[in-house]
C-alpha positions in Angstrom: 115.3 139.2 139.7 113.5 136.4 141.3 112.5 135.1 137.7 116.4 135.3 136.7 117.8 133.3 139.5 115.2 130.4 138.7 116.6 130.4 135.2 119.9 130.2 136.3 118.9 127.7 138.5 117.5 125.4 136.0 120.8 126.1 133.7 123.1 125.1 136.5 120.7 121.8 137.1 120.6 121.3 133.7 124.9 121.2 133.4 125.3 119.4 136.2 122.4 116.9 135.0 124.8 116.3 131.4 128.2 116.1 133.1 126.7 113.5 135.7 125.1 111.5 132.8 128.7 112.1 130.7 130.7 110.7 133.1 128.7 107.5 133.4 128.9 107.0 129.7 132.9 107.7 129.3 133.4 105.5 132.1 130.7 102.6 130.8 131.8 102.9 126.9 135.0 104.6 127.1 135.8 108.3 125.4 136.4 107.3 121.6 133.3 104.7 121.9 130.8 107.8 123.7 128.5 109.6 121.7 126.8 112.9 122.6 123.3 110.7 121.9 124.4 108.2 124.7 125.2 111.4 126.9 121.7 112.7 126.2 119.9 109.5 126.5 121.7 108.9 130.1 120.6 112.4 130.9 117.1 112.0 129.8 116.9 115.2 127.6 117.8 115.6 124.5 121.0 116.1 121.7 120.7 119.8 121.1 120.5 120.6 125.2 123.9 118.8 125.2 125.4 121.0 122.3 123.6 124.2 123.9 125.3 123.5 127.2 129.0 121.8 125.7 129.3 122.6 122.1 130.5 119.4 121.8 131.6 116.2 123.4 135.0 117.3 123.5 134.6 120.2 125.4 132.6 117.9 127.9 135.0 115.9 128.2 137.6 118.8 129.0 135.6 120.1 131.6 134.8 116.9 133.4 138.3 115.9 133.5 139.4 119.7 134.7 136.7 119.5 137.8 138.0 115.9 138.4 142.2 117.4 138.5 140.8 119.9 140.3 139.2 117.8 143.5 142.3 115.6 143.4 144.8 118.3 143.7 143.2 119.4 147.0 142.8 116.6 148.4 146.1 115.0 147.7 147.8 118.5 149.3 146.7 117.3 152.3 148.4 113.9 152.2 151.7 115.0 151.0 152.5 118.1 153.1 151.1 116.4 156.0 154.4 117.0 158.4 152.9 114.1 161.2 153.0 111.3 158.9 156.0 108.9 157.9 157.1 108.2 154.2 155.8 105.1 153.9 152.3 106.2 155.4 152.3 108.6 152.8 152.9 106.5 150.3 150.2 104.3 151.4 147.8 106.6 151.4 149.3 108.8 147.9 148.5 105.2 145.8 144.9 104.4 147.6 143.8 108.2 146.6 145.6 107.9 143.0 143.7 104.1 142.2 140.8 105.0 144.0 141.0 108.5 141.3 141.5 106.1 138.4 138.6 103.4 139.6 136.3 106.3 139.3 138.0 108.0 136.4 139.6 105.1 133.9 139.4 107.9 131.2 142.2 110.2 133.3 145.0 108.3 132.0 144.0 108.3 128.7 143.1 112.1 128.8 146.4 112.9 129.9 148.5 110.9 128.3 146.5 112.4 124.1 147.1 115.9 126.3 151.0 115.7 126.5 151.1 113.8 122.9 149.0 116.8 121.2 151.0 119.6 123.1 147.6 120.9 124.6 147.7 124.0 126.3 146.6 121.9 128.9 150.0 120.8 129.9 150.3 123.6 132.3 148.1 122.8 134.6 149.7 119.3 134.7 153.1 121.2 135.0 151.1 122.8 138.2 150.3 119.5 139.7 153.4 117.8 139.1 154.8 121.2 141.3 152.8 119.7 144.4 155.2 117.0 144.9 158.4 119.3 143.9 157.5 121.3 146.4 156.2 118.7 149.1 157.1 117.8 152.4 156.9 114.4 151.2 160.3 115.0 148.7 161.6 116.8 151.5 161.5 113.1 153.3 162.7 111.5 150.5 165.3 113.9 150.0 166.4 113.1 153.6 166.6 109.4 153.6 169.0 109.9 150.4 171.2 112.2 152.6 171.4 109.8 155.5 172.4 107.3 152.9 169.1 104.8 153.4 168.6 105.2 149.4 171.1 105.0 147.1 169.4 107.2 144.2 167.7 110.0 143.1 164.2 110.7 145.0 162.5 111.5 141.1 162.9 107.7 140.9 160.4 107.3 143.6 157.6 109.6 141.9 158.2 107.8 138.1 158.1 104.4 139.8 154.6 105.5 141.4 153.4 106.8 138.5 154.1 104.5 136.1 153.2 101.2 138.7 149.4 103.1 139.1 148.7 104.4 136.0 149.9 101.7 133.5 147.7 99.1 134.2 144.8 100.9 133.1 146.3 102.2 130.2 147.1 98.6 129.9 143.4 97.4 130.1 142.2 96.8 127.0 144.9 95.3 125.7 144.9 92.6 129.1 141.3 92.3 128.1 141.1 92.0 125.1 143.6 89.6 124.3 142.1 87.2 127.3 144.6 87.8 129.6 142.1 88.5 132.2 138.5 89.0 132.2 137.2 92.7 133.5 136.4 91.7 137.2 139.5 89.6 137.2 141.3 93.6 136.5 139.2 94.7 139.3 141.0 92.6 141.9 143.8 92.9 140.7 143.9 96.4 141.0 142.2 96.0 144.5 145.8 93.9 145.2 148.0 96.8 143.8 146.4 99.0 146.2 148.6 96.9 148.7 151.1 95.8 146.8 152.5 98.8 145.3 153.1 100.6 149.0 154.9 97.7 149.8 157.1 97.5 146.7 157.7 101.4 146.9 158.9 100.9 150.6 161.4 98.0 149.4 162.9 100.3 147.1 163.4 102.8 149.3 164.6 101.2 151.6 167.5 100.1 149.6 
């Protein structure tokens, strides 16, 4: 028994050793540009361990970014069904946890986005997430403040304007980069700014 549980050991070391190394090379080089051989190479062992553990680099991939939705949905429960808090502080603190998710994860978007193009069986669990704020006390407020008459239009609005004033810059990125728009630390403060200007944009909006 004793002999079992230090194999297991070593394979759960051993994963956890690949998806560390894999998330530093889709980050660094980006998912279309990573190559299993980078992944092993950042892990220190070598190609076949990878394909043992994975199969393949897509599968990798998957499971990284499922572990990844996974943290954020519990974490992000908290913010929005958190009954103590106003709108606005919510919405402060719904876009520093989404652009601090993407800072860490700039392949999310990207992930998602080839997800809900392919028709993945994945979409479900996106379907899930999406739920969290259908279901929130944080709709509930914005659903409120359009009853009292404080915002003239339909609370979805809200969410689509979040979504797409987080997300889109980094799909965004290579394009801004590449074509010399900005340089890459010039995107990192600008998405440092966003993290304070897109609360207070939000908040104009609905407050009309």
């Amino acid at each position: 028994m004793a002999r079992n549980n230090t194999i297991t050991d070593i394979d759960n070391s051993t994963e956890e050793k690949i998806k560390k190394a894999a998330r530093i090379v889709f980050t660094g080089k980006g998912y279309a540009a990573a190559k299993v051989r980078d992944i092993a190479a950042e892990a220190d062992i070598n190609v076949a361990l990878v394909n043992y553990y994975f199969r393949s680099k897509e599968k990798l991939f998957e499971i990284i970014m499922d572990e990844t939705i996974k943290k954020h949905v519990e974490k992000i429960q908290n913010v929005i069904n958190d009954e103590s808090s106003t709108l606005e502080d919510k919405v402060e603190a719904i876009v520093e946890h989404y652009i601090g998710l993407l800072i860490e994860n700039p392949e999310l978007p990207y992930f998602f986005v080839n997800e809900i193009m392919s028709g993945s069986n994945k979409l479900p669990k996106m379907v899930s997430e999406n739920k969290l704020f259908m279901n929130s006390y944080f709709l509930k407020q914005l659903q409120a403040r359009q009853k009292k008459g404080k915002m003239a239009f339909h609370p979805v609005n809200i969410l689509v304007n979040m979504l797409g004033l987080i997300v889109f810059p980094f799909l965004a990125r290579p394009l801004l980069v590449q074509s010399g728009t900005i340089q890459e630390d010039e995107f990192k403060q600008i998405i440092e700014e966003r993290k304070k200007l897109v609360p207070i944009w939000l908040t104009q909006i609905m407050n009309q």
